[in-house]
C-alpha positions as a printed Julia matrix, in Angstrom:
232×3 Matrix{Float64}:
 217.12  139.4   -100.97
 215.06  137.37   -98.72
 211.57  137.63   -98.91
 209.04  137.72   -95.67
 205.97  136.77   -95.26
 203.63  138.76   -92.79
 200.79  137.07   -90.79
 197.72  139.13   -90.94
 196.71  138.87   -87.2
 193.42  139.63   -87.79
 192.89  136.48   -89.71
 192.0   133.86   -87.38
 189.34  136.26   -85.7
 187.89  136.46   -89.27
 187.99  133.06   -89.71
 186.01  132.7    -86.55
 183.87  134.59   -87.22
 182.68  133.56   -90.36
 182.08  129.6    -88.98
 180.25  131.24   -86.29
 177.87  132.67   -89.26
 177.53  129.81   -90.79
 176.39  127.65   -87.77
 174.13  130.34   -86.93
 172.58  129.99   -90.58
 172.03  126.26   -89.59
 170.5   127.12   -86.36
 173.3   125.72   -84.75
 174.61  128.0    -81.53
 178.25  128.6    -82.16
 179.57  127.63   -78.25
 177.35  124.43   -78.58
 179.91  121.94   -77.96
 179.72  118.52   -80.11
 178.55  115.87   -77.98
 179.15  112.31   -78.33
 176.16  109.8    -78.43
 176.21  108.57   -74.84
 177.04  104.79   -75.49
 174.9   102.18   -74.66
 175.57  100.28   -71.39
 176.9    96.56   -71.85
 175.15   94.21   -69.75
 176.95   90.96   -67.97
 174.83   88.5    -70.01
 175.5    90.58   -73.46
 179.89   90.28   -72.69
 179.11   86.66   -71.27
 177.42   85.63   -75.06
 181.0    85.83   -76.49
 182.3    82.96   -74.57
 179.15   80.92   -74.33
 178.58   78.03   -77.25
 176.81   79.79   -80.11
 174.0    76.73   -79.73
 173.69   77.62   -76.26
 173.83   81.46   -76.37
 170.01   81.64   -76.13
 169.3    78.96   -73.31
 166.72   79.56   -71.01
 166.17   77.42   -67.95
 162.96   76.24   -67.61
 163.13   72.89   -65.34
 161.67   73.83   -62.0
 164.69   72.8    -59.91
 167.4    74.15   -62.01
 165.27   77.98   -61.99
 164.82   77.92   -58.03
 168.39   77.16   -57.56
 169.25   79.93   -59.94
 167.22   82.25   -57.99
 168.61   81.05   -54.55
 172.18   81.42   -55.69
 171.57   84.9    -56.85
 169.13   85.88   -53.76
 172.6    84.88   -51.62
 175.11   87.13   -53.34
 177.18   89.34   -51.01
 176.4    93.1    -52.86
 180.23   93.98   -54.43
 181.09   97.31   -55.07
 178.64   98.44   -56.94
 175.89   97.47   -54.99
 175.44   94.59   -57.2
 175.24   91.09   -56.02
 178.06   88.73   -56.42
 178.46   84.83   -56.12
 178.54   83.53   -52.37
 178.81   80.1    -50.49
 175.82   77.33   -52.05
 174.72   74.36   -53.57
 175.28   72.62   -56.48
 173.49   70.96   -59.18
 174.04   67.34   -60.35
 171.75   67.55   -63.68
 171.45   63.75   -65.32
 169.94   62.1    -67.72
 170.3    60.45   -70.96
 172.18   61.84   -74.43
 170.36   64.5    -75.96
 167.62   65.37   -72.8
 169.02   69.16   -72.29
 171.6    68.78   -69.77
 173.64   71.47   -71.31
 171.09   73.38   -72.4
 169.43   73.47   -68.73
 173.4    74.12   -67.11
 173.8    77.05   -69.46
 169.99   78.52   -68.99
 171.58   78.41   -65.21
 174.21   80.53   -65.72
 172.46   82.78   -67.96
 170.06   83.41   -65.52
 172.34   85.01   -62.78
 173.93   87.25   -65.37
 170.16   88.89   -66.17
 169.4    89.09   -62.7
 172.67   91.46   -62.33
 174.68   88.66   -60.57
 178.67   89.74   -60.94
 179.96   87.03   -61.72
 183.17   85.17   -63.1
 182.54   81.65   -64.29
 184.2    79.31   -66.22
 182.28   76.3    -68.47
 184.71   73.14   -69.7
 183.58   69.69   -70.64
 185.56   66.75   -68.8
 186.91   65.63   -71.62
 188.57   69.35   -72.51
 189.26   69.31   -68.59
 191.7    66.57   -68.89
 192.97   67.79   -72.19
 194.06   71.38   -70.77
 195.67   70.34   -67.52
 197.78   67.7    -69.53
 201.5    68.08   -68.22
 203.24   69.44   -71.3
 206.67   71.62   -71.32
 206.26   75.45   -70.96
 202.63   75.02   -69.4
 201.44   75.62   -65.82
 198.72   73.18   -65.52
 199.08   73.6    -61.59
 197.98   77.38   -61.64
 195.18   76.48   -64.43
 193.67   73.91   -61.97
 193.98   76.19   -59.0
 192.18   78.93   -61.18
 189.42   76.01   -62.03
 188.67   74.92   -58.16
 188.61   78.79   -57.03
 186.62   80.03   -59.76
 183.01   81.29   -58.11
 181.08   79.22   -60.82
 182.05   76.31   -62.67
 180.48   74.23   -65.03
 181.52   71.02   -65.74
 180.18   69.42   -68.39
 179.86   65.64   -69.39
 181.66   64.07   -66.41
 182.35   60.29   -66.71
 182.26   60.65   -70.66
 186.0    60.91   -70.75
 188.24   58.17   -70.6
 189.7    58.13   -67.31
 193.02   56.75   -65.62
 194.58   57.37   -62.38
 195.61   60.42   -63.25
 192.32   62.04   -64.54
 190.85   60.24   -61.34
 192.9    62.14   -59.09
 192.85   65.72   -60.55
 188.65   64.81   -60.56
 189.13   64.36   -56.96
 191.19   67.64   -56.28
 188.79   69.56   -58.4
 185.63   68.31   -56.51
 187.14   68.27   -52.54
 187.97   72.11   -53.16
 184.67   72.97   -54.12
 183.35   70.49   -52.04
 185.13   71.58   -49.01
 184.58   75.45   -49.74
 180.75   75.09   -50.77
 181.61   76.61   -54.49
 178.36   76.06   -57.04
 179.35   74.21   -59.06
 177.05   73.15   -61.89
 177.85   69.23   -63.11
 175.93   67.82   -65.91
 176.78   63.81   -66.67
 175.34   60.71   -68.25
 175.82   58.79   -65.05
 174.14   57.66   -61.74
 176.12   58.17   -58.56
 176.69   54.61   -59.37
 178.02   54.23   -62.67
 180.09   57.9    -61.73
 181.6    55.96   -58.8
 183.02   53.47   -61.19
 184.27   55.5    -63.62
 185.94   58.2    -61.13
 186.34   55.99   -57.5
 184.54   56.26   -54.64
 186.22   59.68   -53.56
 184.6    61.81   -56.37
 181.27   60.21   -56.26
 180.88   60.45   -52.56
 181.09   63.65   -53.13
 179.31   64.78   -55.75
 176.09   62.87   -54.18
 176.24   65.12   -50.47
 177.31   68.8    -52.36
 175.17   68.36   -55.51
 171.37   68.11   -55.31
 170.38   65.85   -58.29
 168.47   67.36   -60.95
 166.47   63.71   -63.39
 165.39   64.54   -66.93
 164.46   62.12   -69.36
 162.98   62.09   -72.76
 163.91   61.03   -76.24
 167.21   62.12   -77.65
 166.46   66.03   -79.37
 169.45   65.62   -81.41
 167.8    62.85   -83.09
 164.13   64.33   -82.8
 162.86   66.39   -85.88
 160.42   68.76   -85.31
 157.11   67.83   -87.48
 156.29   69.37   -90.72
């Protein structure tokens, strides 16, 4: 004999009704619907401080031609689709000066800068020497398409140029690099060690002609920081 089991259909009303009791005890309206914490919104600068250098994630511009051509790049944005600005045609910066003036620092402050004045924009940051490193020719790798990506990027920052050692090879991706920005007015944001000079003989004649007509030259000078303690 097979025993059956009935379903009292009245249960699940009971049930019911007794959680709506016990919300109402708690002052809670049972057809209040749980609502999830709106979240926070997530600015550019906050998603842009993951790929940033953890000494530079704080950098704040503060030489007088590095801020005004932060604020004339982002003044020039075509709006996107949201309304908010993104990165058009413009200048670049050459910034120079000795190890250890804030070269980096001042580059980076740059960049920061756009992204908290609502600037959408993509941007890539790479040292020379990492430059030459990446586009190596090595089996399974597409160093063609990672260039390409480099020269059409909206913002680039090159960092260090001329501290690298160079051949004919790094010489001529240098030049391919620059003439596509050059030639399609990209900022581009180049930080070096070098006068036009000294760049021309480390990277030909090409590269620093260049660099010297799309970049408007940014001096600082000063003692090394790395080396200067603060005093106690």
């Amino acid at each position: 004999m097979t025993a059956t089991l009935a379903r009292d259909p009245q249960q699940p009303a009971r049930i019911s009704s007794r959680l709506d009791d016990i919300l109402s005890e708690r002052g809670i309206a049972p057809d209040t619907a749980a609502q999830e914490p709106t979240p926070e919104p997530v600015t550019a600068l906050e998603l842009a401080e993951a790929r940033i250098p953890a000494r530079y994630r704080h950098a704040l511009a503060d030489h007088p031609q590095v801020t005004a051509w932060a604020d004339g790049i982002a003044r020039a944005g075509r709006p996107g689709p949201a309304g908010a600005p993104g990165i058009a045609e413009g200048p670049s910066l050459r910034i120079v000066g000795p190890t250890g003036t804030g070269k980096t620092h001042q580059a980076y402050g740059a960049i920061r800068s756009l992204l908290a004045a609502g600037v959408r924009l993509r941007w890539e940051a790479v040292t020379a020497a990492d430059l030459y490193a990446r586009l190596r020719p090595r089996p399974g790798f597409d160093n063609e398409r990672d260039l390409q990506s480099l020269m059409r990027c909206p913002l680039l920052l090159l960092d260090d140029l001329g501290a690298a050692k160079t051949s004919e090879w790094t010489e001529e991706l240098t030049y391919r690099m620059i003439n596509h920005r050059y030639e399609h007015l990209r900022p581009t944001l180049v930080t070096s060690n070098l006068t036009t000079d000294a760049l021309r003989t480390a990277l030909g004649d090409r590269v620093a002609s260049r660099l010297a007509q799309m970049t408007e030259p940014v001096t600082l000078a000063g003692p090394d920081r790395r080396r200067t303690r603060p005093a106690v």
